[in-house]
C-alpha positions as CSV (number, residue, x, y, z in Angstrom):
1,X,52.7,148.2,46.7
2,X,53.1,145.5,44.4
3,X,52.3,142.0,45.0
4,X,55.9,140.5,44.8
5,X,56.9,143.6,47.6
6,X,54.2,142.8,50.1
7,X,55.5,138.8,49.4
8,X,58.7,139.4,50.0
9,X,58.1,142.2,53.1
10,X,55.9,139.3,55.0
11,X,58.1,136.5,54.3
12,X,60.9,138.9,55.4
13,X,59.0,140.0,58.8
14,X,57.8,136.2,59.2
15,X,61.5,135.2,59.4
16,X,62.3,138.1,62.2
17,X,59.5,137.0,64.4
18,X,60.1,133.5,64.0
19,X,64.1,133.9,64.9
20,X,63.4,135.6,67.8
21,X,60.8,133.4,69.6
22,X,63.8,131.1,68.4
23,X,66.2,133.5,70.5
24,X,63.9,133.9,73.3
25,X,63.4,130.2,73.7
26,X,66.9,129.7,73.4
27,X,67.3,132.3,76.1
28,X,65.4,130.5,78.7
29,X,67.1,127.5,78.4
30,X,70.2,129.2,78.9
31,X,69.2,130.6,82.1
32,X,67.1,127.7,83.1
33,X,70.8,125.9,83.0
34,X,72.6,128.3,84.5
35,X,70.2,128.8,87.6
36,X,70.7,125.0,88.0
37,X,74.4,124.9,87.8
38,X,74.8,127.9,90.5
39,X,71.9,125.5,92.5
40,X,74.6,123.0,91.9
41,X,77.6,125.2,93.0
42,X,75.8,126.0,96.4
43,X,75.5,122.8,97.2
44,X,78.7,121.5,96.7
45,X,80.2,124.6,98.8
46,X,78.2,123.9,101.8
47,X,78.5,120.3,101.7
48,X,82.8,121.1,102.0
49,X,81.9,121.9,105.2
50,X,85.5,122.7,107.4
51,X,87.2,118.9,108.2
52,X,87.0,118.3,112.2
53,X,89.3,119.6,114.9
54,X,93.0,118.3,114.2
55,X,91.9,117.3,110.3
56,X,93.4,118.4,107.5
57,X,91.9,118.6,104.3
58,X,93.5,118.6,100.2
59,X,91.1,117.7,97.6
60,X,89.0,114.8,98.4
61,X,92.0,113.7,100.4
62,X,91.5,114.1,104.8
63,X,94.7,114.0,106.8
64,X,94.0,113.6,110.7
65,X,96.9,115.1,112.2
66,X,97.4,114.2,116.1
């Protein structure tokens, strides 16, 4: 091979590795959010418990109906 080839092949394989551990980083981030938002989610379900007995319940708003 000539010198300008093997130049160009490594600066050409040094840009592939370094996009991917780019990708891969980007990756992990991603899910790292996404496991926090369904953490999130869960919460917020089971907090909305059921209102009580004789409550009725639209949005934040809590009609107790008697």
């Amino acid at each position: 091979m000539t010198k300008t080839r093997k130049k160009a092949l490594l600066l050409a394989a040094s840009a592939l590795s370094v996009t991917s551990t780019l990708a891969f980083a980007q990756d992990a981030k991603t899910q790292a959010e996404l496991d926090a938002l369904r953490a999130r989610v869960e919460a917020l379900e089971s907090a909305s418990a059921s209102p009580a007995n004789g409550d009725f319940r639209i949005g934040n708003t809590v009609l107790d109906v008697y």
